[in-house]
mmCIF file of the N, C-alpha and C atoms, coordinates in Angstrom:
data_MODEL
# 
_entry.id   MODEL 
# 
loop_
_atom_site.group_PDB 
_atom_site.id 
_atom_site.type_symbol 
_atom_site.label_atom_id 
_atom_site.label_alt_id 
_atom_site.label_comp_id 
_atom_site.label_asym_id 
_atom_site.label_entity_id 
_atom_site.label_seq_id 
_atom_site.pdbx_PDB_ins_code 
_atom_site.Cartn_x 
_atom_site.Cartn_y 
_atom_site.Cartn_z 
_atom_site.occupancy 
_atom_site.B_iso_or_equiv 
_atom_site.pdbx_formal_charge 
_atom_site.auth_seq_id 
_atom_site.auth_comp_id 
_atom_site.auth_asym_id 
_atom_site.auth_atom_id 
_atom_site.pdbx_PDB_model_num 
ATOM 1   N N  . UNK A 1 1  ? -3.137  12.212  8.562   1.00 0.00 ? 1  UNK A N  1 
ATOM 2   C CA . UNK A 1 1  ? -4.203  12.179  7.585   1.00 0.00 ? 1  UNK A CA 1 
ATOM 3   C C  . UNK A 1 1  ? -3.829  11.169  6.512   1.00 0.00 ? 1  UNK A C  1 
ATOM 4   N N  . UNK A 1 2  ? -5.054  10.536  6.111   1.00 0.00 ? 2  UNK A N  1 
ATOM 5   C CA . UNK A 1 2  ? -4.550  9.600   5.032   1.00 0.00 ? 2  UNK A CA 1 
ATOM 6   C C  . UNK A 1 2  ? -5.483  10.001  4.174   1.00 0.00 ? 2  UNK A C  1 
ATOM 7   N N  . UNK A 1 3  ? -4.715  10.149  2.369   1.00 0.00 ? 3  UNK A N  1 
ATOM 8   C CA . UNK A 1 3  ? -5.426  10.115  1.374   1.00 0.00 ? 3  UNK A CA 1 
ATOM 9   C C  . UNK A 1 3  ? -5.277  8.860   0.231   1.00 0.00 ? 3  UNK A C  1 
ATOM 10  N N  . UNK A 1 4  ? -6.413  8.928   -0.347  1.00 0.00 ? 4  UNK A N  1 
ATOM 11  C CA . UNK A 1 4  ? -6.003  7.669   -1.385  1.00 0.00 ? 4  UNK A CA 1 
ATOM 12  C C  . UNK A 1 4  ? -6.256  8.800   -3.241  1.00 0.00 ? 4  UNK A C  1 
ATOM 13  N N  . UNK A 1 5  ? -5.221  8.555   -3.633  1.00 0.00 ? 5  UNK A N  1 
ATOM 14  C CA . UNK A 1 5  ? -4.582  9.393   -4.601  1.00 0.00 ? 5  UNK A CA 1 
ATOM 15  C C  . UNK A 1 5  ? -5.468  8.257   -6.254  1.00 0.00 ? 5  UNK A C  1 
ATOM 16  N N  . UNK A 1 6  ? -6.886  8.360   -6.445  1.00 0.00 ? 6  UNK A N  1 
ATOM 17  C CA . UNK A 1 6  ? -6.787  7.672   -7.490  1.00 0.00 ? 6  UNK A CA 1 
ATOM 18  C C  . UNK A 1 6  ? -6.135  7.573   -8.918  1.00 0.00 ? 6  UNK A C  1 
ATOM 19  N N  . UNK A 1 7  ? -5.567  8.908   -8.939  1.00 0.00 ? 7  UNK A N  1 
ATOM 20  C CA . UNK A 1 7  ? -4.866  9.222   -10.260 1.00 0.00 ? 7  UNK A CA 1 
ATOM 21  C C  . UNK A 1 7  ? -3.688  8.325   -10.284 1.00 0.00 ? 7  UNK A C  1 
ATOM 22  N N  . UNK A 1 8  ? -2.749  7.928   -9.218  1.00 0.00 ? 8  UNK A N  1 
ATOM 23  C CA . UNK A 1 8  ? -1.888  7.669   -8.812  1.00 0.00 ? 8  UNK A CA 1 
ATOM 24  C C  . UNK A 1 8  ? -2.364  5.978   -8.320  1.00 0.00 ? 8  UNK A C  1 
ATOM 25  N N  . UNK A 1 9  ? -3.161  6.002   -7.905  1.00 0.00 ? 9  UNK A N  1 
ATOM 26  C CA . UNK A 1 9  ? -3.303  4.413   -7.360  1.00 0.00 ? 9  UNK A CA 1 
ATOM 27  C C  . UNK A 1 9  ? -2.182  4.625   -6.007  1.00 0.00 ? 9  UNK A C  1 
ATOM 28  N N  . UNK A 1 10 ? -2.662  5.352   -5.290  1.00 0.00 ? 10 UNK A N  1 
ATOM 29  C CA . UNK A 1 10 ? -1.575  5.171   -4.081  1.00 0.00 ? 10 UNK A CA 1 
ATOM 30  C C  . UNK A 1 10 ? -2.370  5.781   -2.940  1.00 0.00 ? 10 UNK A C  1 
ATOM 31  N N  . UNK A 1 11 ? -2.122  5.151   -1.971  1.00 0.00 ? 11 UNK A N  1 
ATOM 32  C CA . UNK A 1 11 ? -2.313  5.748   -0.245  1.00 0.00 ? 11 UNK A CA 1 
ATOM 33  C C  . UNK A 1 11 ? -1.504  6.635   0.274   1.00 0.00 ? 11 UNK A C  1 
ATOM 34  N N  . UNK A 1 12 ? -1.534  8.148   0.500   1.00 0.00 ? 12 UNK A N  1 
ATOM 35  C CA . UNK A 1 12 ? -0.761  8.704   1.370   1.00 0.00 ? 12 UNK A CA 1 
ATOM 36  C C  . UNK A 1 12 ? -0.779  8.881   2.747   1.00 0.00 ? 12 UNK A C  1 
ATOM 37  N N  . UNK A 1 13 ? 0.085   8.143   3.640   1.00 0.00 ? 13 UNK A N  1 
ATOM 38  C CA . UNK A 1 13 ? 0.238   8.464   5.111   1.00 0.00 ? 13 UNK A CA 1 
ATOM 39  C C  . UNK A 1 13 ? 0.917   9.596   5.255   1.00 0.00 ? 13 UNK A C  1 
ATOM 40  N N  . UNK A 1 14 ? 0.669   11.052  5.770   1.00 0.00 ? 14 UNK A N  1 
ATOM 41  C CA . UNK A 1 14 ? 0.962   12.161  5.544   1.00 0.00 ? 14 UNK A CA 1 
ATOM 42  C C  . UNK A 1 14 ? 0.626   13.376  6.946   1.00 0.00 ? 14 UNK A C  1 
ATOM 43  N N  . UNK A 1 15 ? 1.868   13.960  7.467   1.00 0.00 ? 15 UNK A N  1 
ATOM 44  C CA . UNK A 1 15 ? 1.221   14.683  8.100   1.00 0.00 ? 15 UNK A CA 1 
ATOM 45  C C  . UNK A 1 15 ? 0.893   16.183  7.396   1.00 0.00 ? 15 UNK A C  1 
ATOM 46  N N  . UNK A 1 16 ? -0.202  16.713  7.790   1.00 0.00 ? 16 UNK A N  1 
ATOM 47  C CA . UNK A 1 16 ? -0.789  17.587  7.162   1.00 0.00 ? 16 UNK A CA 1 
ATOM 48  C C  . UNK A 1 16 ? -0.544  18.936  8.274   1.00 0.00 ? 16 UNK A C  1 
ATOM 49  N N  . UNK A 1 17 ? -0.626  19.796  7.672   1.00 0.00 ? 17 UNK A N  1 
ATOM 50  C CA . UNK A 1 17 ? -1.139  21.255  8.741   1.00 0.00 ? 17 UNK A CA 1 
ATOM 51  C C  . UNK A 1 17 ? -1.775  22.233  7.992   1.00 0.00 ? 17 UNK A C  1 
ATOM 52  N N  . UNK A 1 18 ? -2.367  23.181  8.882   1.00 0.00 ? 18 UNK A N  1 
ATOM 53  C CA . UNK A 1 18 ? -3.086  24.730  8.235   1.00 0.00 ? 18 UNK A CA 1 
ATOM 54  C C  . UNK A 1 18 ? -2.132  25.588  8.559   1.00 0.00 ? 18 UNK A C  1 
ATOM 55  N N  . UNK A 1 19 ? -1.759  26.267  7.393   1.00 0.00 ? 19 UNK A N  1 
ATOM 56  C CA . UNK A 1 19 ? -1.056  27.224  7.928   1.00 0.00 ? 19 UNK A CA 1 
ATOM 57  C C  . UNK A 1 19 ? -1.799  28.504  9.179   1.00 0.00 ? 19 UNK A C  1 
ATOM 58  N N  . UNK A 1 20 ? -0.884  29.504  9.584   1.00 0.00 ? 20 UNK A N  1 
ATOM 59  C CA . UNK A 1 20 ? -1.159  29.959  10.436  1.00 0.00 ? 20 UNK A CA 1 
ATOM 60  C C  . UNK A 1 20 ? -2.526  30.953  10.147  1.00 0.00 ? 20 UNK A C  1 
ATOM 61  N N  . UNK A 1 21 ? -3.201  31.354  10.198  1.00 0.00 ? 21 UNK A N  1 
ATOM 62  C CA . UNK A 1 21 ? -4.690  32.298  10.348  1.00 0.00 ? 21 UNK A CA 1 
ATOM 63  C C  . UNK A 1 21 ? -4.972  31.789  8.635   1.00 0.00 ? 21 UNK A C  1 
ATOM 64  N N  . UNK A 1 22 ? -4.917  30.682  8.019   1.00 0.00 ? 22 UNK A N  1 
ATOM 65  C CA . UNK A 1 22 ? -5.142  29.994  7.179   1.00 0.00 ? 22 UNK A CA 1 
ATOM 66  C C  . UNK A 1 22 ? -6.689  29.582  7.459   1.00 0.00 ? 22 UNK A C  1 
ATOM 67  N N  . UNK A 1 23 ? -7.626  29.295  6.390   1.00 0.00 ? 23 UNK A N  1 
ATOM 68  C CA . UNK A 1 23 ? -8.920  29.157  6.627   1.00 0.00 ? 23 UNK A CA 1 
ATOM 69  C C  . UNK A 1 23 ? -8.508  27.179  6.382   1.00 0.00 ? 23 UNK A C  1 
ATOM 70  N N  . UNK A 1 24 ? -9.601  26.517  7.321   1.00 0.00 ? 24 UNK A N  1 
ATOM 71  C CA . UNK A 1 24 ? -9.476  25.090  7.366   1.00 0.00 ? 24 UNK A CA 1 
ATOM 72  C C  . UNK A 1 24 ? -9.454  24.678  5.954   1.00 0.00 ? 24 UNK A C  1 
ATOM 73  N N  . UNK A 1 25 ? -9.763  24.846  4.861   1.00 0.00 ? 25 UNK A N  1 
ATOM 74  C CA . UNK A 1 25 ? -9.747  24.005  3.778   1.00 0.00 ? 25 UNK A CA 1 
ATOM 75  C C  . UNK A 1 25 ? -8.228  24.289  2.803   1.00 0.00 ? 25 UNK A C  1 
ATOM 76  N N  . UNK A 1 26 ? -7.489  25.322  3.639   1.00 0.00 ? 26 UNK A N  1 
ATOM 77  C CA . UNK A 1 26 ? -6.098  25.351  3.049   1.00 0.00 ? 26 UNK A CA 1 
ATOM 78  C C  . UNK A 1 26 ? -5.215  24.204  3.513   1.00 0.00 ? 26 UNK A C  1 
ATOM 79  N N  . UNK A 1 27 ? -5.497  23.373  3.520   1.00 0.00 ? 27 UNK A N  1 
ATOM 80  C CA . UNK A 1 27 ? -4.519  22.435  4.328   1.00 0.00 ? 27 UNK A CA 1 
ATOM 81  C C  . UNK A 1 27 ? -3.247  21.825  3.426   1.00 0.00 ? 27 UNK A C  1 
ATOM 82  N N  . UNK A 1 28 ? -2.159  21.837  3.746   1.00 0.00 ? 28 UNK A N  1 
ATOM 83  C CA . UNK A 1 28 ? -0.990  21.689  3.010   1.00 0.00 ? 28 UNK A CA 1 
ATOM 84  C C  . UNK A 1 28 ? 0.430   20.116  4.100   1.00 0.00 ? 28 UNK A C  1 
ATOM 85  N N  . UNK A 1 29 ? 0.767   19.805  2.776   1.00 0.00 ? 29 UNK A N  1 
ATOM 86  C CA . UNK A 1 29 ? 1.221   18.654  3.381   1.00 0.00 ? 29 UNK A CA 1 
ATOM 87  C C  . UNK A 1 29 ? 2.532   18.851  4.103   1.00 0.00 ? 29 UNK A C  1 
ATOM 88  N N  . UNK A 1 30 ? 2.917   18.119  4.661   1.00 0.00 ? 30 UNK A N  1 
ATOM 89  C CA . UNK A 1 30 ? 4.778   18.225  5.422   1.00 0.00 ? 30 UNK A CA 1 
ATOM 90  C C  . UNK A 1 30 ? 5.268   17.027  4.225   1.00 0.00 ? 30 UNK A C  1 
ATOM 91  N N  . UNK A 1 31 ? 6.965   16.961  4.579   1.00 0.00 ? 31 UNK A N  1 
ATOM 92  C CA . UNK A 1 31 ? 7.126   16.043  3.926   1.00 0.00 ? 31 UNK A CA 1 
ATOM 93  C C  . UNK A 1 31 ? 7.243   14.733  4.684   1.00 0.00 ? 31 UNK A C  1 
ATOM 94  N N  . UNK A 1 32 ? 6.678   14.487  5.847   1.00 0.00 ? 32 UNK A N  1 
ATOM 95  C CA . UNK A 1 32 ? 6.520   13.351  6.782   1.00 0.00 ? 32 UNK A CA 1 
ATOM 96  C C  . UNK A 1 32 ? 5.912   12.635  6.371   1.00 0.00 ? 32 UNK A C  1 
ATOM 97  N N  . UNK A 1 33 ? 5.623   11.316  5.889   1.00 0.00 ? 33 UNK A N  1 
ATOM 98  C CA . UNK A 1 33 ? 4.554   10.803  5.280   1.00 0.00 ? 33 UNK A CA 1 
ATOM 99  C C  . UNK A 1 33 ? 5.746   9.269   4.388   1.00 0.00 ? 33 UNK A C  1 
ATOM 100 N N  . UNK A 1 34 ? 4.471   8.742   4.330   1.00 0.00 ? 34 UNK A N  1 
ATOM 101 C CA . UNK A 1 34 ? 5.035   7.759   2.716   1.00 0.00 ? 34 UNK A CA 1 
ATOM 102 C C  . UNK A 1 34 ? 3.889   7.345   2.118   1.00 0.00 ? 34 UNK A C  1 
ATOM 103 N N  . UNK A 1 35 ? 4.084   7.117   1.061   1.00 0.00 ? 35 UNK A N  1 
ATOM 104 C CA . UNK A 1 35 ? 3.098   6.736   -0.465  1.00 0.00 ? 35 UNK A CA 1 
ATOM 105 C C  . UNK A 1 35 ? 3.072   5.013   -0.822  1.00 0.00 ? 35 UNK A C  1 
ATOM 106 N N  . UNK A 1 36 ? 2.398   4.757   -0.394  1.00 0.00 ? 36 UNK A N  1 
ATOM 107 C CA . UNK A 1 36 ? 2.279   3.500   -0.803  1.00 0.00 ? 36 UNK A CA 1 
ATOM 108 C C  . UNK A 1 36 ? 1.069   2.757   -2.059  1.00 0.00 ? 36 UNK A C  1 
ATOM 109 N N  . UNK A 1 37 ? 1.254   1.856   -2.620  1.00 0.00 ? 37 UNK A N  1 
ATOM 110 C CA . UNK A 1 37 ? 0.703   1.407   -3.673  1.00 0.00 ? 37 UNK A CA 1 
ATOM 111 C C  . UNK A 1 37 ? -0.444  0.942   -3.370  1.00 0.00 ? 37 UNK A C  1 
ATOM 112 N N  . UNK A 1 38 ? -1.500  1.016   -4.150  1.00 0.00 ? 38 UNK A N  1 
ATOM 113 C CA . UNK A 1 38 ? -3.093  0.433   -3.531  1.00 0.00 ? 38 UNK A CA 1 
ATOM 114 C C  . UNK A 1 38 ? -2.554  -1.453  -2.982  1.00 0.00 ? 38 UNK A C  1 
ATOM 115 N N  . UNK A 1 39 ? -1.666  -1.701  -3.645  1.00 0.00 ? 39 UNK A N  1 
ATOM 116 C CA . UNK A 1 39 ? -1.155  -3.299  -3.096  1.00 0.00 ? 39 UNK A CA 1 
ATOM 117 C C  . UNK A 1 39 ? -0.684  -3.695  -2.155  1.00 0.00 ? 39 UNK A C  1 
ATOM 118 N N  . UNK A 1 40 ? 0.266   -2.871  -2.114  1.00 0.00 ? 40 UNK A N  1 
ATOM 119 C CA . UNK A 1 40 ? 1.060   -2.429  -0.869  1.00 0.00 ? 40 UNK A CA 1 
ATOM 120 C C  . UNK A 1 40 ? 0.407   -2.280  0.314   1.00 0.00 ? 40 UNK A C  1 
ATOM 121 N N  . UNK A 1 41 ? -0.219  -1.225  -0.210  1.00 0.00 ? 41 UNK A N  1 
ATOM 122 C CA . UNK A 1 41 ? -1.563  -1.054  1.083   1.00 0.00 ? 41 UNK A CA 1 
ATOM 123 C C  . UNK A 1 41 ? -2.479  -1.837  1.581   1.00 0.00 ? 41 UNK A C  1 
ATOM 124 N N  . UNK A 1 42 ? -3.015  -3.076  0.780   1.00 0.00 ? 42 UNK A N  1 
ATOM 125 C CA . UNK A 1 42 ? -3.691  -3.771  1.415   1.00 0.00 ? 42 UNK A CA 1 
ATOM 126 C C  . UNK A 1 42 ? -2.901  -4.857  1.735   1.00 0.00 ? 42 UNK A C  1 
ATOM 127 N N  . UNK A 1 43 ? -1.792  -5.332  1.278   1.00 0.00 ? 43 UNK A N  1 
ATOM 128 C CA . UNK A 1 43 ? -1.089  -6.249  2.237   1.00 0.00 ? 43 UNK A CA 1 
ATOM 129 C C  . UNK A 1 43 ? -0.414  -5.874  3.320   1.00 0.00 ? 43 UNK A C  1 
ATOM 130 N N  . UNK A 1 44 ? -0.326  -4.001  3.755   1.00 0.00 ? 44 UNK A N  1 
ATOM 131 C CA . UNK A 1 44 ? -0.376  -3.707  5.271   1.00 0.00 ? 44 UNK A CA 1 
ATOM 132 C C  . UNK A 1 44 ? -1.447  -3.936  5.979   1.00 0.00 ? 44 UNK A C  1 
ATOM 133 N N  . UNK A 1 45 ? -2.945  -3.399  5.594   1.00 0.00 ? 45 UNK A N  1 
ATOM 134 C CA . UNK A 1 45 ? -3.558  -4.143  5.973   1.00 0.00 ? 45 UNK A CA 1 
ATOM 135 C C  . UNK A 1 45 ? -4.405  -4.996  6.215   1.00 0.00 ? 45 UNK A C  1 
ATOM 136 N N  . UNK A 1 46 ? -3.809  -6.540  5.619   1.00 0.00 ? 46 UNK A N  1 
ATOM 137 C CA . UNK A 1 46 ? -3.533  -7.723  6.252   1.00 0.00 ? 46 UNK A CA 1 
ATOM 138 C C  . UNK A 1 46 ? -2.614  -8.509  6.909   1.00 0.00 ? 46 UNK A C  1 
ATOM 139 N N  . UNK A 1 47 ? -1.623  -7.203  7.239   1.00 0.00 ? 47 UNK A N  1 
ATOM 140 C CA . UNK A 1 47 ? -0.957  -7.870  8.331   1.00 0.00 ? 47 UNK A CA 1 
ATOM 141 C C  . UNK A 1 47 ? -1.313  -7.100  9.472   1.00 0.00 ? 47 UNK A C  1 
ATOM 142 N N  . UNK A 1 48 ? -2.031  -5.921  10.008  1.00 0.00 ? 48 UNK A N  1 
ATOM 143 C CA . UNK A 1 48 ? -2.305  -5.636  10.910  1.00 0.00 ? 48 UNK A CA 1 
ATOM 144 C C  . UNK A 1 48 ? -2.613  -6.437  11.998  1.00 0.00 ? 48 UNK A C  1 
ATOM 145 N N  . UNK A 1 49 ? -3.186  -7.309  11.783  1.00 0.00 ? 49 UNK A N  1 
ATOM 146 C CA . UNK A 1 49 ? -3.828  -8.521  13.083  1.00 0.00 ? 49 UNK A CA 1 
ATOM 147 C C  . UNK A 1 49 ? -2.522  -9.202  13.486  1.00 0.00 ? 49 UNK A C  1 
ATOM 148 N N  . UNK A 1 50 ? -1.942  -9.284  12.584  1.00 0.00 ? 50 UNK A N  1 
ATOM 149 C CA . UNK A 1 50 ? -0.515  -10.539 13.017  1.00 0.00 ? 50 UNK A CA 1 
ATOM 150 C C  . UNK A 1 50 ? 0.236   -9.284  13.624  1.00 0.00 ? 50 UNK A C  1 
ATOM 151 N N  . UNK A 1 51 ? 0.541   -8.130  13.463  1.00 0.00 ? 51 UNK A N  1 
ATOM 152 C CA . UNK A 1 51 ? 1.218   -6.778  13.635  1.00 0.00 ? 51 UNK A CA 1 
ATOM 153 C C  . UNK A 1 51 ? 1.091   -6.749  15.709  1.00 0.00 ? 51 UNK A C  1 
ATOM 154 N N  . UNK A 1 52 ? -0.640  -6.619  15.530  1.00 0.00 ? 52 UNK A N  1 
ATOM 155 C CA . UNK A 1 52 ? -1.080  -6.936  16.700  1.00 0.00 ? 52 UNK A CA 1 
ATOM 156 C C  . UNK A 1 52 ? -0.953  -7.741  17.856  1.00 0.00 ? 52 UNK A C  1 
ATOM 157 N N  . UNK A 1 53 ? -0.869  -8.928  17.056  1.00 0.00 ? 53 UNK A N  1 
ATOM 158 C CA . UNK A 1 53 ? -0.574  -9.960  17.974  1.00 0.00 ? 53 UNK A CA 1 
ATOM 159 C C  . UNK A 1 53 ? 0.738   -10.298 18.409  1.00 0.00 ? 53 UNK A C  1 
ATOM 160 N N  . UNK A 1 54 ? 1.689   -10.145 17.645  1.00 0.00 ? 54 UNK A N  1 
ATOM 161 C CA . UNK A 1 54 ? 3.058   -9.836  17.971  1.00 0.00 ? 54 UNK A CA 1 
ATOM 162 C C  . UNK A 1 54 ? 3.306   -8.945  18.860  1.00 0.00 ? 54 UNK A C  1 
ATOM 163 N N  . UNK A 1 55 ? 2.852   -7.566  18.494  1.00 0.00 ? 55 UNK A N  1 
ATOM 164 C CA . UNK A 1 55 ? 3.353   -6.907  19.362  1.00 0.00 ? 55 UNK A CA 1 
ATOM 165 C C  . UNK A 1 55 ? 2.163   -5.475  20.087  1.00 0.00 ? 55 UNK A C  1 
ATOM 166 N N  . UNK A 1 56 ? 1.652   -6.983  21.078  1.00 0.00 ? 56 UNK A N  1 
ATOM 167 C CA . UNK A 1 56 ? 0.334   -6.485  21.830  1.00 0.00 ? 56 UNK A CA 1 
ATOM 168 C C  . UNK A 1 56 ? 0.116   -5.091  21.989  1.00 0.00 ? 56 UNK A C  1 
ATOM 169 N N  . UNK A 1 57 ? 1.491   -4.233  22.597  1.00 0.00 ? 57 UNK A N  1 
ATOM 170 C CA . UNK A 1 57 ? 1.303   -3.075  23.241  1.00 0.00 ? 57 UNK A CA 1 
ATOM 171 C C  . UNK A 1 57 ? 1.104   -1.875  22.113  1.00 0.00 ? 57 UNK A C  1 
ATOM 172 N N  . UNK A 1 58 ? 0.834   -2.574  20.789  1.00 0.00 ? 58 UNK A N  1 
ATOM 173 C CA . UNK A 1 58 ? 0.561   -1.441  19.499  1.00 0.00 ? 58 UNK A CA 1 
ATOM 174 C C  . UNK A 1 58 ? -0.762  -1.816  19.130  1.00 0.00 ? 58 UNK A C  1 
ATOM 175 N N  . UNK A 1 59 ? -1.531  -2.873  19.555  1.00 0.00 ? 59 UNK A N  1 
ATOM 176 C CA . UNK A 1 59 ? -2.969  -3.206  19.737  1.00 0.00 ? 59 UNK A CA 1 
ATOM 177 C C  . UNK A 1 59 ? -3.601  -1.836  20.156  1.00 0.00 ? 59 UNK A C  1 
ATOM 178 N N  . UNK A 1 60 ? -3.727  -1.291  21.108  1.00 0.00 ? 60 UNK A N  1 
ATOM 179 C CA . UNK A 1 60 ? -4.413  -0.088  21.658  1.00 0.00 ? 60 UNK A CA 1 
ATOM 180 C C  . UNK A 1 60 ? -4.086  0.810   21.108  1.00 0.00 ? 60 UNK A C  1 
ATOM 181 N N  . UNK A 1 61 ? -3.049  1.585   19.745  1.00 0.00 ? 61 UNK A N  1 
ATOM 182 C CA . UNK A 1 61 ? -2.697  2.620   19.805  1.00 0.00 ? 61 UNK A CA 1 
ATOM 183 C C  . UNK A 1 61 ? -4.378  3.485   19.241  1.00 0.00 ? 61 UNK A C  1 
ATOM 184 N N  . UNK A 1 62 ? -4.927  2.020   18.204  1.00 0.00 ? 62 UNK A N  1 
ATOM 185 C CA . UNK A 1 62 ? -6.368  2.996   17.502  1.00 0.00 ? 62 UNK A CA 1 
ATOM 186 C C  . UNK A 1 62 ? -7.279  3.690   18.910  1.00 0.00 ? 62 UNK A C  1 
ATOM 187 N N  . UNK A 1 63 ? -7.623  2.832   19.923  1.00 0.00 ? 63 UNK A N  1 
ATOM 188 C CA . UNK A 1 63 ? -8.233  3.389   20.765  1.00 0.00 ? 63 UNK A CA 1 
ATOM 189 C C  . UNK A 1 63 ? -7.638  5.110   21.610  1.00 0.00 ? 63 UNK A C  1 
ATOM 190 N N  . UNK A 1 64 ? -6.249  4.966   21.768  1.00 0.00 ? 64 UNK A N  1 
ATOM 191 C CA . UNK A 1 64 ? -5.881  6.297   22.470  1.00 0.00 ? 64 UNK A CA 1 
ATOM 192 C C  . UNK A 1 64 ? -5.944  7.693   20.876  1.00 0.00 ? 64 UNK A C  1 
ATOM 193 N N  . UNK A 1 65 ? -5.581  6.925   19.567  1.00 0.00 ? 65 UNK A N  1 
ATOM 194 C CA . UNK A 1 65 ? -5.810  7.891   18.839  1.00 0.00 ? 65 UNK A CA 1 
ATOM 195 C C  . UNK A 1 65 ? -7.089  8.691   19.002  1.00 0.00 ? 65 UNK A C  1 
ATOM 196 N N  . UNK A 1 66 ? -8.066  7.980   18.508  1.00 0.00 ? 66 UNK A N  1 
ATOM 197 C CA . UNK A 1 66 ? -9.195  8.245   18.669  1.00 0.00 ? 66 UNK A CA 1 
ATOM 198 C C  . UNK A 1 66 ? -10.286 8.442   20.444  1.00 0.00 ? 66 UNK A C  1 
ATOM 199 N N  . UNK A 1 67 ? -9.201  8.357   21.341  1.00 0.00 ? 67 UNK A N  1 
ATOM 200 C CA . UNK A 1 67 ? -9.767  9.668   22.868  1.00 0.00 ? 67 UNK A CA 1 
ATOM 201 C C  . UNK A 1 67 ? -10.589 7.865   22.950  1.00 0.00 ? 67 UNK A C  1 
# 
């Protein structure tokens, strides 16, 4: 899950879970993740395409994420 934190000016890449017989809107974070700066973040991505092209076989990962 990714959030963008405006208080903070930051992107979180984060894995998330529900706890167990938890109703869906309890959702709570792991500490897996990193925080990056709204700057940061967009000069990841603009390197995505070059990311891509380097290294073709991470081209497809959006398609298998998303089935």
């Amino acid at each position: 899950m990714v959030r963008v934190h405006d208080q903070y000016s930051c992107v979180d890449f984060r894995r998330f879970y529900i706890p167990y017989g938890a109703p869906r809107e309890h959702v709570r974070p792991t500490r897996d993740g990193v925080n990056l700066r709204l700057d940061e973040c967009a000069e990841l991505l603009e390197l995505v395409p070059t990311i891509h092209e380097r290294h073709s076989e991470m081209a497809g990962i959006r398609s298998q994420l998303h089935g």
